[in-house]
C-alpha positions, -999 to +999 in steps of 0.1 A: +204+253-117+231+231-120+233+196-101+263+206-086+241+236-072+214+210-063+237+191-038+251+222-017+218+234-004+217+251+028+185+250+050+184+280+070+150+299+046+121+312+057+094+288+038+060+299+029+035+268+031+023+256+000+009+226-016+031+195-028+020+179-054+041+142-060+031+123-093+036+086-089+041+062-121+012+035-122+024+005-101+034-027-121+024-054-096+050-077-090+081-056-103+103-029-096+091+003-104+103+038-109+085+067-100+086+104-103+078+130-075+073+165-085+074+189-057+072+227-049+088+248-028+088+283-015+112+308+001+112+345+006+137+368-005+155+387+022+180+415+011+172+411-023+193+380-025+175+358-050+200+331-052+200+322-018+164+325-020+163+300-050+186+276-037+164+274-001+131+269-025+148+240-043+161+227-013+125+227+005+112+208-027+136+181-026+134+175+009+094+174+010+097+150-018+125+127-004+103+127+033+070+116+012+090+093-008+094+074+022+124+090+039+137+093+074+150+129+091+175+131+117+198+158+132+228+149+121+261+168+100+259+152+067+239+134+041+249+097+037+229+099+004+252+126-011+222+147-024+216+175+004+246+188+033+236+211+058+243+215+096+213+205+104+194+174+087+199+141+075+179+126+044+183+086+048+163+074+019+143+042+014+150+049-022+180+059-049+175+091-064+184+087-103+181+120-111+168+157-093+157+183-120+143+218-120+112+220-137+102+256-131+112+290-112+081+318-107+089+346-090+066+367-070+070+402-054+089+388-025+091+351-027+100+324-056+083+291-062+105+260-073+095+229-084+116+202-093+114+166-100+130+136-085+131+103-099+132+075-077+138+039-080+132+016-049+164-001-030+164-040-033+178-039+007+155-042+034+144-012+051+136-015+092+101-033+093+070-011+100+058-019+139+027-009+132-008-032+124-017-036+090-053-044+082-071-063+053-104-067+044-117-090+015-144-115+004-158-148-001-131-165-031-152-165-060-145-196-085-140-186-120-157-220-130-181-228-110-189-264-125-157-276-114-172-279-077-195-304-085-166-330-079-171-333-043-195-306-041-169-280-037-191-248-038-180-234+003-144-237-006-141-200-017-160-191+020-137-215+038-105-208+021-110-171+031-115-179+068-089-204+061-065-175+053-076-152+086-064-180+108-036-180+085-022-147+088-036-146+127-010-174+134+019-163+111+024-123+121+016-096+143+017-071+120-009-082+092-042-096+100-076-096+081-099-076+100-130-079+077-144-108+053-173-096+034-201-121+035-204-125-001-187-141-030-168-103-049-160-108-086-127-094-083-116-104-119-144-079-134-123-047-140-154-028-125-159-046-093-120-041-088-122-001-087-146-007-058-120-017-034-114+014-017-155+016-010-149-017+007-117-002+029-139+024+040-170+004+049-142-016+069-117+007+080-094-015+065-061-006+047-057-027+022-080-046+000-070-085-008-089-095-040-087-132-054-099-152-076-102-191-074-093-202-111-087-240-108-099-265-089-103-293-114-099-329-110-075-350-132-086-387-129-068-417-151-089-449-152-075-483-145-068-503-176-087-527-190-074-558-181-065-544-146-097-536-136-090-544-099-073-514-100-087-479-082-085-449-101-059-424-093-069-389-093-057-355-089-071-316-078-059-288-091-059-255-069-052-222-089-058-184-078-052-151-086-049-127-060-043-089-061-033-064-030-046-031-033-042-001-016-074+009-001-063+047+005-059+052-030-067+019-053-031+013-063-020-026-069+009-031-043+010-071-054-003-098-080+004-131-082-008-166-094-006-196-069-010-230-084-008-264-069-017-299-074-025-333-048-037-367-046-076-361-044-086-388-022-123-387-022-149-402-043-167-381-072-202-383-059-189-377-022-202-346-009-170-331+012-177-304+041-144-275+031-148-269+064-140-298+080-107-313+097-111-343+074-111-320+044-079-298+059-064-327+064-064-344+032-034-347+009-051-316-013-062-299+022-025-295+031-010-287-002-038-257-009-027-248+031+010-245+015+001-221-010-019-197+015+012-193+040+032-186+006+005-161+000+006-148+033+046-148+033+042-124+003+018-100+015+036-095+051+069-088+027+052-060+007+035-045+037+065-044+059+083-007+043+046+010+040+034+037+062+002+038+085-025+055+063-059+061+073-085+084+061-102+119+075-132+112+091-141+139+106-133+178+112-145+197+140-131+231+157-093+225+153-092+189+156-099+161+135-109+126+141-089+100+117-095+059+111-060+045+125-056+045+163-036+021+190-041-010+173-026+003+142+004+017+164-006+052+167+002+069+200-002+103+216+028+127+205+031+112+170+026+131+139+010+130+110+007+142+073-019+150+051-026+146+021-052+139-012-047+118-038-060+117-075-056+097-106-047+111-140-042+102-174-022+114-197-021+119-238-010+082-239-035+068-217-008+063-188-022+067-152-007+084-130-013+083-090-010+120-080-003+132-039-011+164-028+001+167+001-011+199+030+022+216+040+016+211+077+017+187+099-010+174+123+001+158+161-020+129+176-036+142+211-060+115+215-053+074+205-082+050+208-085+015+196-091+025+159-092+055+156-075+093+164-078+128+175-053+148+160-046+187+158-023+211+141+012+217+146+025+252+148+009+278+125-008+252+101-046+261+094-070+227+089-098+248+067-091+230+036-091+197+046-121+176+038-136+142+047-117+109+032-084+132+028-059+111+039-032+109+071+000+091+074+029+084+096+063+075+080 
């Protein structure tokens, strides 16, 4: 099919359900990526009119694939993105469509299956800000060298920096708070601790994951000259670290970033300094490390404000199903959801891939509590496939 074919679809079909399967480029933390979506969809042929039927197929893809892409629907004449015109919807994306291609026609006795891929790269403009609450659990800050505490006797900052950071984002935004500290020091720089974050979200019910890394807090001291002896030393602390925000639905890095700062270190080398303390908060290297957490919070709030409310399946029962976001993550009674299962795949050249499969229906939410759901499906959609830690979100 032509691209001129691909922008004069007309959605009026008949569409069987069927699985959508969107394959997502690895995110590269901190820039700009592109991603692909591949989609299915399905229409039947009525009066042997395959065209038509094809053309409502394609359409169904693109549209499924634009919506989970992070897309807005409204009932409206035209498309302002150019890519679909109809009488009846609107696709507003969040992001440019490069390029739509057909990948594949199968035709069955009475119905073809198209699927297509879109290749989208995200829009440097704002999109409107996510009302909803955004939750993130982490650790204890580990300290990649520990013998650096021994100046001051350091060894609580990674406990107190974290609660230092709760009160941070507490104080700073509505929409993102850290729900959950684990009580323990996580060594998020090893590789395998890392792919453990989404255990953590679950134990949680968080949905994200903020993993850091203290990598410097070093002292720089320069000694008073010999024939000035009168004079004090003058000395300096470092404060490095590493942090990484991960998706705890599916383990994808959403941002990573180095913070680094340096301050007069006012305290003696064998004094032994509570981190917890308003003396210690208050210092010259207190405020300048308190400086780098509100940057760090600034950054996170920015790359949480476009995403959607995701929680997991936690439960099926009769027709209804009990999911882990409710009011406090702005869920209400009326709204609905999708579903969907993610995967992670390889391919010849070692790339990974982030894979959605999402379940063609949707489900409605008929009972909101403080975290989580009851939701149950819309129209003819049947929940016997879905399983435990699938996934639900609301775009």
């Amino acid at each position: 099919m032509s691209s001129s074919r691909l922008i004069n679809l007309i959605l009026h079909a008949k569409v069987i359900p069927g699985w959508l399967l969107l394959s997502c480029l690895s995110f590269l933390p901190g820039q700009s990526y592109a991603a692909w979506y591949e989609a299915q969809g399905q229409a039947v042929v009525i009066s042997g009119d395959r065209e038509r039927a094809k053309e409502q197929a394609t359409n169904e893809a693109i549209k499924q694939a634009l919506l989970f892409a992070g897309a807005s629907i409204r009932s409206v004449q035209t498309l302002t993105n150019g890519l679909l015109q109809n009488d009846a919807f609107q696709i507003a994306a969040n992001g440019e469509i490069d390029s739509v291609e057909l990948v594949s026609e199968t035709w069955h006795d009475d119905y073809v299956t198209v699927t297509i891929r879109a290749d989208v790269v995200p829009k440097t403009a704002q999109c409107e800000p996510a009302s909803y609450l955004k939750t993130i659990a982490t650790s204890f800050l580990p300290l990649q060298n520990p013998l650096q505490a021994q100046d001051g006797q350091l060894h609580k900052i990674g406990a107190e920096t974290s609660r230092k950071l709760k009160t941070q984002f507490d104080n700073a935004t509505d929409t993102v708070i850290i729900n959950y500290i684990a009580p323990y020091t996580a060594r998020w720089d090893d590789v395998n601790v890392l792919r453990q974050a989404p255990a953590l979200a679950r134990q949680s019910k968080a949905q994200f994951i903020l993993a850091g890394t203290i990598t410097d807090i070093s002292v720089s001291r320069t000694q008073p000259r010999d024939y000035a002896f009168w004079e004090n030393e003058e000395s300096n602390r470092h404060f490095g670290l590493d942090i990484q925000l991960i998706d705890g639905m599916n383990g994808a890095t959403l941002l990573r970033k180095h913070y680094a700062t340096t301050a007069p270190w006012q305290f003696d080398r064998f004094a032994q300094i509570d981190t917890s303390s308003h003396t210690f908060w208050q210092s010259s290297y207190g405020h300048a490390v308190s400086s780098k957490l509100s940057e760090l919070v600034a950054d996170v709030a920015e790359t949480l404000i476009c995403h959607p409310a995701t929680g997991r399946v936690l439960k099926i029962y009769n027709d209804k199903i009990q999911v882990s976001i409710g009011r406090e993550h702005g869920i209400k009674v009326g709204d609905e959801l999708s579903l969907y299962q993610t995967n992670i795949v390889e391919d010849a050249f070692g790339q990974g891939f982030l894979q959605y499969r999402l379940y063609p229906g949707k489900v409605k939410v008929v009972a909101a509590f403080a975290d989580t759901a009851t939701v149950e499906a819309v129209g003819d959609f049947v929940l016997a496939n879905i399983q435990p830690n699938d996934f639900v979100a609301k775009r």
